[in-house]
MDTraj code that builds the backbone (N, CA, C; nanometers):
import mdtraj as md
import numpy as np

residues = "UNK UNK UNK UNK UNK UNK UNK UNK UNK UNK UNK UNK UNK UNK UNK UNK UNK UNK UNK UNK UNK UNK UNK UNK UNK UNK UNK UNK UNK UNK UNK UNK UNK UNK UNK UNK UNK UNK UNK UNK UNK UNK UNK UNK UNK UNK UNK UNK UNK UNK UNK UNK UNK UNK UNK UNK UNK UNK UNK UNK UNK UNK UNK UNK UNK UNK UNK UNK UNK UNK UNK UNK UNK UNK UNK UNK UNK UNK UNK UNK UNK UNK UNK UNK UNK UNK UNK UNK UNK UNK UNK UNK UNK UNK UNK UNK UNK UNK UNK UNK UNK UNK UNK UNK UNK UNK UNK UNK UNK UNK UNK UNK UNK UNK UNK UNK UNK UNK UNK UNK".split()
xyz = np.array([
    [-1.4584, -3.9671, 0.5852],
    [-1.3812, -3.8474, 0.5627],
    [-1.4701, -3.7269, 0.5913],
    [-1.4076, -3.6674, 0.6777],
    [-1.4774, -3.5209, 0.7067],
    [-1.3887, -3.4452, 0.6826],
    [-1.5064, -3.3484, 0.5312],
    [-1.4929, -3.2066, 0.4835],
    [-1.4898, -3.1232, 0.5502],
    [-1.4581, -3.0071, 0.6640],
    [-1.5044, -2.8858, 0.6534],
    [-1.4090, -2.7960, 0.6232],
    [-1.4572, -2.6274, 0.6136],
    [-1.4161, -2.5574, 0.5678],
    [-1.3018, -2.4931, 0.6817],
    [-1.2002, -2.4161, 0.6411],
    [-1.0985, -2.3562, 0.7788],
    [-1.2098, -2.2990, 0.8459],
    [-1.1415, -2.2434, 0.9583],
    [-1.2141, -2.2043, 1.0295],
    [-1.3227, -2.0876, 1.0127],
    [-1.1860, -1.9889, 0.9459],
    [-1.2285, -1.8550, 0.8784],
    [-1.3020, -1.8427, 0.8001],
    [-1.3333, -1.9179, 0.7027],
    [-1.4278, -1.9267, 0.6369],
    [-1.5652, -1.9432, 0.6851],
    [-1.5522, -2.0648, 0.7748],
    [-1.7105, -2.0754, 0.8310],
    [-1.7407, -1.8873, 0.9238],
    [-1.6233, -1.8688, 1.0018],
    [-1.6299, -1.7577, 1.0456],
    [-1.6787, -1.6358, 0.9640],
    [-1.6819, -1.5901, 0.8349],
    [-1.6418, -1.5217, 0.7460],
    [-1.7911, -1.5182, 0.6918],
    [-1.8223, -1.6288, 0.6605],
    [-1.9660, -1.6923, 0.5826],
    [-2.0999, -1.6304, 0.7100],
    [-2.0227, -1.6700, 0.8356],
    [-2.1474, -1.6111, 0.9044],
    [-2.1593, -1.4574, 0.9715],
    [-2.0620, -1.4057, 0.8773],
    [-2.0455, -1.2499, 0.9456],
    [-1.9642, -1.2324, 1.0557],
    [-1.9139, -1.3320, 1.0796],
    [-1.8582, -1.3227, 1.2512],
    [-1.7042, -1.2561, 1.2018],
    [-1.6482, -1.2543, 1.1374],
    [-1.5400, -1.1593, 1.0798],
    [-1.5396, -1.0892, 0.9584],
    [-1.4477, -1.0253, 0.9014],
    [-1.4785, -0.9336, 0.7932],
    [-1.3057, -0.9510, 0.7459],
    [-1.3526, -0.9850, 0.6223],
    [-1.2247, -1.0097, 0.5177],
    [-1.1826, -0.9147, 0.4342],
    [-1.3230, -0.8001, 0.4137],
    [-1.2898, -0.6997, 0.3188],
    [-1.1919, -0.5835, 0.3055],
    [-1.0954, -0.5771, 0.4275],
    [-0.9981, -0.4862, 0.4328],
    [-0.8494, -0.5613, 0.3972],
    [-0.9048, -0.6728, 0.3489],
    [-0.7695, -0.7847, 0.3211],
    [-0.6958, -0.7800, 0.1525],
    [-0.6816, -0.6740, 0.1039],
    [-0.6381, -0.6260, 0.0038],
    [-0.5371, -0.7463, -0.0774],
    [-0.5478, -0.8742, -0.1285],
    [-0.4292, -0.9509, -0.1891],
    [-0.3824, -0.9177, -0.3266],
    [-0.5449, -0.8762, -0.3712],
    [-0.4818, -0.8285, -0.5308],
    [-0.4882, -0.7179, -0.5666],
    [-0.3735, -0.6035, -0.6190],
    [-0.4326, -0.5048, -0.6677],
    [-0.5366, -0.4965, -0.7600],
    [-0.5743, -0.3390, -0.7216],
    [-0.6769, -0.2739, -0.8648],
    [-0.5687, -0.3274, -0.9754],
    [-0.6246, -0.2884, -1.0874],
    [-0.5888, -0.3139, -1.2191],
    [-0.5042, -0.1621, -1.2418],
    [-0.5589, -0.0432, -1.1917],
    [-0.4560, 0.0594, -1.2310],
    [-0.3489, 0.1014, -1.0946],
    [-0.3719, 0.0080, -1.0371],
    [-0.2397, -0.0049, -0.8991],
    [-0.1877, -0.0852, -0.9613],
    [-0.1960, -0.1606, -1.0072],
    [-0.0694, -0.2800, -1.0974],
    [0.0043, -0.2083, -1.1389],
    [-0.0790, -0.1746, -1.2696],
    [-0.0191, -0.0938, -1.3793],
    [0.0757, 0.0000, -1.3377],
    [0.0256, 0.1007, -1.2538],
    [0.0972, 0.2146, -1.1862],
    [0.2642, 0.0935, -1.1555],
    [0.2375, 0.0238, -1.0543],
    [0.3392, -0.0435, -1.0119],
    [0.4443, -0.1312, -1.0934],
    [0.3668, -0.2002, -1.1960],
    [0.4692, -0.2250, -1.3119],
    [0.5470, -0.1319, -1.3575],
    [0.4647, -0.0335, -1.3618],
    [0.5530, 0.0929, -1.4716],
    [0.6454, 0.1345, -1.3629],
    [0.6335, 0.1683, -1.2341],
    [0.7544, 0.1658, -1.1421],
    [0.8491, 0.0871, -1.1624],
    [0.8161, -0.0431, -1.1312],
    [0.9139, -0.1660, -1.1546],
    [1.0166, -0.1442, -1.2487],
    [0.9741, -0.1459, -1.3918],
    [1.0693, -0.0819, -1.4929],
    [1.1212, -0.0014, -1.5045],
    [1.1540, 0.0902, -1.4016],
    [1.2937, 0.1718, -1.4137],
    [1.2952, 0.2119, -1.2444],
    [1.4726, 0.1677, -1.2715],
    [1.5807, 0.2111, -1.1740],
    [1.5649, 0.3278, -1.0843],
    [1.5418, 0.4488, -1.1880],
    [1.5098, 0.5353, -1.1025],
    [1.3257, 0.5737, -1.1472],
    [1.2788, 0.5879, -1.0083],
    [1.1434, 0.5773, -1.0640],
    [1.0739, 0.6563, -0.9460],
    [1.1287, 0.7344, -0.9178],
    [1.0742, 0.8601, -0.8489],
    [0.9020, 0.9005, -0.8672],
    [0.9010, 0.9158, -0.9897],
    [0.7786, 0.9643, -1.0486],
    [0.6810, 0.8828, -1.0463],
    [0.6974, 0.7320, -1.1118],
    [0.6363, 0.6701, -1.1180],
    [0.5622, 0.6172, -0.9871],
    [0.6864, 0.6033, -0.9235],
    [0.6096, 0.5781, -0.7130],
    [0.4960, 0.6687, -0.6850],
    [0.5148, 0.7966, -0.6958],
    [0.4221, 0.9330, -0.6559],
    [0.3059, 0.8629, -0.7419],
    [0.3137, 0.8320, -0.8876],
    [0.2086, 0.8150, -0.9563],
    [0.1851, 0.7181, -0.8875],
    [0.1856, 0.6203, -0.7932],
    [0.1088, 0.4800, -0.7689],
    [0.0298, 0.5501, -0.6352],
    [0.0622, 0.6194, -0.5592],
    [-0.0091, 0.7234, -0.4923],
    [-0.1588, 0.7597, -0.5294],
    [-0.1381, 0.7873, -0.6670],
    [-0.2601, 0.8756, -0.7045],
    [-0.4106, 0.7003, -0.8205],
    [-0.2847, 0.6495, -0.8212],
    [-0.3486, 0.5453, -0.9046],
    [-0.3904, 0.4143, -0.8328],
    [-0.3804, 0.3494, -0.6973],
    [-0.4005, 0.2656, -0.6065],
    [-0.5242, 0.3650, -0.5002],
    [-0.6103, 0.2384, -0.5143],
    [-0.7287, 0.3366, -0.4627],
    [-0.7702, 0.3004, -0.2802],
    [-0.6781, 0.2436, -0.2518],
    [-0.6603, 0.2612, -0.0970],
    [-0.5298, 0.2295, -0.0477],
    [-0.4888, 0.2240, 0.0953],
    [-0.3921, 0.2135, 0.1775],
    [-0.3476, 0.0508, 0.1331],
    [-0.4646, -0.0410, 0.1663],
    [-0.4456, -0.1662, 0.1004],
    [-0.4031, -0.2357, -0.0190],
    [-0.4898, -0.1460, -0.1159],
    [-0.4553, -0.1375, -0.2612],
    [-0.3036, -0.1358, -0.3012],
    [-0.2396, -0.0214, -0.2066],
    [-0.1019, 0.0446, -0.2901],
    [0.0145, -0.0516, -0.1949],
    [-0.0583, -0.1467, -0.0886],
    [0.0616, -0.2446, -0.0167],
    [0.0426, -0.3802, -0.1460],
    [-0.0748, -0.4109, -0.1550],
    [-0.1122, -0.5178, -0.2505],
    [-0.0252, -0.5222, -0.3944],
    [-0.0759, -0.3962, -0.4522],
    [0.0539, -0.3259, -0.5439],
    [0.2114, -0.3489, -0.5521],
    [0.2181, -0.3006, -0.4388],
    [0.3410, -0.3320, -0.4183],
    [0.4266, -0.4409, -0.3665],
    [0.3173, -0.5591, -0.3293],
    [0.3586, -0.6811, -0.2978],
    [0.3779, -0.8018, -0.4179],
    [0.3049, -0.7111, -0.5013],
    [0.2532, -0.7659, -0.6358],
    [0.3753, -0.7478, -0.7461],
    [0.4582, -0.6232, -0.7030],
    [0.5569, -0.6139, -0.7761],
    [0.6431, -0.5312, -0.6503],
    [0.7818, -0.6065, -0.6277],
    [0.8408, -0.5649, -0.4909],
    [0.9837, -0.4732, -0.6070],
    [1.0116, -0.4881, -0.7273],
    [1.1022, -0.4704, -0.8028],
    [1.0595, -0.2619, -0.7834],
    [0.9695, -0.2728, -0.7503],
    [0.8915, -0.1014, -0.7371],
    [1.0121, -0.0248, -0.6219],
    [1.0231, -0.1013, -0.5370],
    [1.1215, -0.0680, -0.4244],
    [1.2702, -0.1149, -0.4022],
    [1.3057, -0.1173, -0.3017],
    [1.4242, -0.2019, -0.3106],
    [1.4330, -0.3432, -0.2220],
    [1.3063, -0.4241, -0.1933],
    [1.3682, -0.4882, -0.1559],
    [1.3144, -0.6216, -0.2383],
    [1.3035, -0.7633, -0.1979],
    [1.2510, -0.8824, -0.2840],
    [1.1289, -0.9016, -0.2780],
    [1.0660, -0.9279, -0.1648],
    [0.9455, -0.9615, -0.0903],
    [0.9421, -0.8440, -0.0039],
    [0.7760, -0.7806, 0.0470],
    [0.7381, -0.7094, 0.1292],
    [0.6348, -0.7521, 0.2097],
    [0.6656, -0.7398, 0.3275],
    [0.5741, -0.7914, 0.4221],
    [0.4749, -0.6534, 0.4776],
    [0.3448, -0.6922, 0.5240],
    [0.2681, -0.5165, 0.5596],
    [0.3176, -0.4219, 0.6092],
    [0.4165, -0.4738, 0.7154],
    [0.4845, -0.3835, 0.7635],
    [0.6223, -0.3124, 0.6806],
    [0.6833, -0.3753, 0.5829],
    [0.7862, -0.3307, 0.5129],
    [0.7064, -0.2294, 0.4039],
    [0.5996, -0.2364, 0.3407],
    [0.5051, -0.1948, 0.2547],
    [0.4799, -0.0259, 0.3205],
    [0.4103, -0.0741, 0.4854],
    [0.3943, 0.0633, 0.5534],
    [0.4646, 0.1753, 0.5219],
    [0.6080, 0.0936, 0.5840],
    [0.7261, 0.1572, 0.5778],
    [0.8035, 0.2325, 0.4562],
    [0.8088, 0.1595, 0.3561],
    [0.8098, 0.2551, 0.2464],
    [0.6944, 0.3346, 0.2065],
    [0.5878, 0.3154, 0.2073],
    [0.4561, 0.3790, 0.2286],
    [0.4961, 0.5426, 0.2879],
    [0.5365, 0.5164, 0.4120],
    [0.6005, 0.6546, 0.4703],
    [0.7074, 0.7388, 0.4129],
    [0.8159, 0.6459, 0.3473],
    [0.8658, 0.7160, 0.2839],
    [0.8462, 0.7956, 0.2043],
    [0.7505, 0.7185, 0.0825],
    [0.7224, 0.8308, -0.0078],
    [0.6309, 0.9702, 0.0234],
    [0.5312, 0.9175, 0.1674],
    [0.4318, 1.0117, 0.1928],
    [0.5346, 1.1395, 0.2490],
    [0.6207, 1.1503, 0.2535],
    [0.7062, 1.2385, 0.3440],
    [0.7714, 1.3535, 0.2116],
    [0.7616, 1.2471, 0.0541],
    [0.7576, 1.3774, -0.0379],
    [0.6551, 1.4082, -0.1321],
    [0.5526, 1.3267, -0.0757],
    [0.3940, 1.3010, -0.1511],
    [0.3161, 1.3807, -0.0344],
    [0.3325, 1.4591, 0.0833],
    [0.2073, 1.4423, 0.1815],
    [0.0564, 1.4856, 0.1703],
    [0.0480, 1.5554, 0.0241],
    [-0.0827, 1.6698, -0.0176],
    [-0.1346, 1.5128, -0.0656],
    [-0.0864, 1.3945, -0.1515],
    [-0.1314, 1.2746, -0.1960],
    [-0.2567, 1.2231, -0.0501],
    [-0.4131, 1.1856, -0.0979],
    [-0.4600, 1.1376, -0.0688],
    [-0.4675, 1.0172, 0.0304],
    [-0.4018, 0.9239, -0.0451],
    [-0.3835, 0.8148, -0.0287],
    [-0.2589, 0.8061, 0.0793],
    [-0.2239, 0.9560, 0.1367],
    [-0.1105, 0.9656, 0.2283],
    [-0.1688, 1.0272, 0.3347],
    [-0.3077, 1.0554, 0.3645],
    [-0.4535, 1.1161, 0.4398],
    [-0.4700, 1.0039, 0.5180],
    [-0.4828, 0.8873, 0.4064],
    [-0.5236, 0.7798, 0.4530],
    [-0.4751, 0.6888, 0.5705],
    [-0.3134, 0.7154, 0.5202],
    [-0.2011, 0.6081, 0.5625],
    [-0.2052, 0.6811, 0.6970],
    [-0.1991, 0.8287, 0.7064],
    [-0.1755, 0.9349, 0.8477],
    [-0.3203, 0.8618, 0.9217],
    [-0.4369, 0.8666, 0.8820],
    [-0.5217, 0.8410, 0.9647],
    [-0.5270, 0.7183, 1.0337],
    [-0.4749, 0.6398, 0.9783],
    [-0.4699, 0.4890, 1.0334],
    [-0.3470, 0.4772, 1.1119],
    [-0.2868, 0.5751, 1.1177],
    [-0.1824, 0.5843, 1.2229],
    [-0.0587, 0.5050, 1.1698],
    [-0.0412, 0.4965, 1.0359],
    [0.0814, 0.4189, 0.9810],
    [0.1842, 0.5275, 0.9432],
    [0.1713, 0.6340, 0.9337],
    [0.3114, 0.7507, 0.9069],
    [0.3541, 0.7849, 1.0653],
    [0.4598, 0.8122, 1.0898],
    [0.6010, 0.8562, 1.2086],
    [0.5763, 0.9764, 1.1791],
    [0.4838, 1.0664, 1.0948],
    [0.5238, 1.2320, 1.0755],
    [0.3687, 1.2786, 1.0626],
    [0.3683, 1.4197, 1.1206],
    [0.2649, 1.4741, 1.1221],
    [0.2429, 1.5364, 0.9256],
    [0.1382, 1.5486, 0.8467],
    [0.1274, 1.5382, 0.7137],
    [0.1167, 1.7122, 0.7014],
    [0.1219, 1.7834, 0.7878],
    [0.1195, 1.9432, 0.7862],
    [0.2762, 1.9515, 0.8714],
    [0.3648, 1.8981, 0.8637],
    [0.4780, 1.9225, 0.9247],
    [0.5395, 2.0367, 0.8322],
    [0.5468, 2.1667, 0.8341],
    [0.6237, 2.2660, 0.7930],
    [0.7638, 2.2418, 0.7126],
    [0.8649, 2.1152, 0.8538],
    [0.9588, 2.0547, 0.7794],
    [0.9579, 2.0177, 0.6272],
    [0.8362, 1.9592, 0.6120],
    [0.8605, 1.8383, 0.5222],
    [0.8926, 1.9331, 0.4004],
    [0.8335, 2.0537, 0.3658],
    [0.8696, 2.1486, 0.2667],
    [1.0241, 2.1410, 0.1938],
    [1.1221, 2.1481, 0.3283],
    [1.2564, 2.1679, 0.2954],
    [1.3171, 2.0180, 0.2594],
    [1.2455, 1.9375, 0.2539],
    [1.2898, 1.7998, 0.2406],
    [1.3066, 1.7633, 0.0523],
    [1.2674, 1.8752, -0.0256],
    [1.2564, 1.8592, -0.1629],
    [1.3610, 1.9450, -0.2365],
])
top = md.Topology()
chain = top.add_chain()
for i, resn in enumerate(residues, 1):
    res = top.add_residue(resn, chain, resSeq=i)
    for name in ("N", "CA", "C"):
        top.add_atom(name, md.element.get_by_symbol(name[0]), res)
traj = md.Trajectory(xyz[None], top)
């Protein structure tokens, strides 16, 4: 019987890739933030707060994969995550963590768009 490890791993172990942008579990106060979303219907506030309380782009998809009851749908895949991601950045855009999402090229909107003002 031959053991070895997946591939990625041996890959991983010798530096030859990098796992650390692979966000599966939230922080502990991206949970939290996101539970407390979860529990209510309307939860406007609480979303903005997971903004300020998930401490990267990764963090606040992890978050939210972690608890999908935050949004509307069952399961979120990275790209469904993005996507609401944008949503909120469009009435969050001064939010940090919406700097982030613009730089990596995951928001459809410029984060100094004049528009976005009248959108509230």
């Amino acid at each position: 019987m031959n053991l070895r490890p997946p591939a990625f791993v041996t890959l991983a172990a010798l530096g030859l890739i990098s796992v650390s942008g692979c966000a599966s579990v939230p922080s502990a106060s991206c949970d939290t933030a996101f539970a407390s979303a979860s529990a209510k219907l309307e939860n406007d506030a609480e979303l903005f707060e997971t903004l300020l309380e998930c401490n990267s782009v990764d963090d606040w998809v992890a978050g939210l994969k972690a608890n999908p009851a935050a949004g509307s749908l069952i399961t979120y895949s990275t790209d469904d995550a993005h996507e609401f991601l944008n949503l909120i950045c469009i009435r969050q855009p001064e939010a940090e963590l919406c700097a982030e999402a613009s730089s990596r090229g995951i928001l459809d909107f410029d984060l100094d768009d004049p528009r976005l003002r009248d959108l509230d």
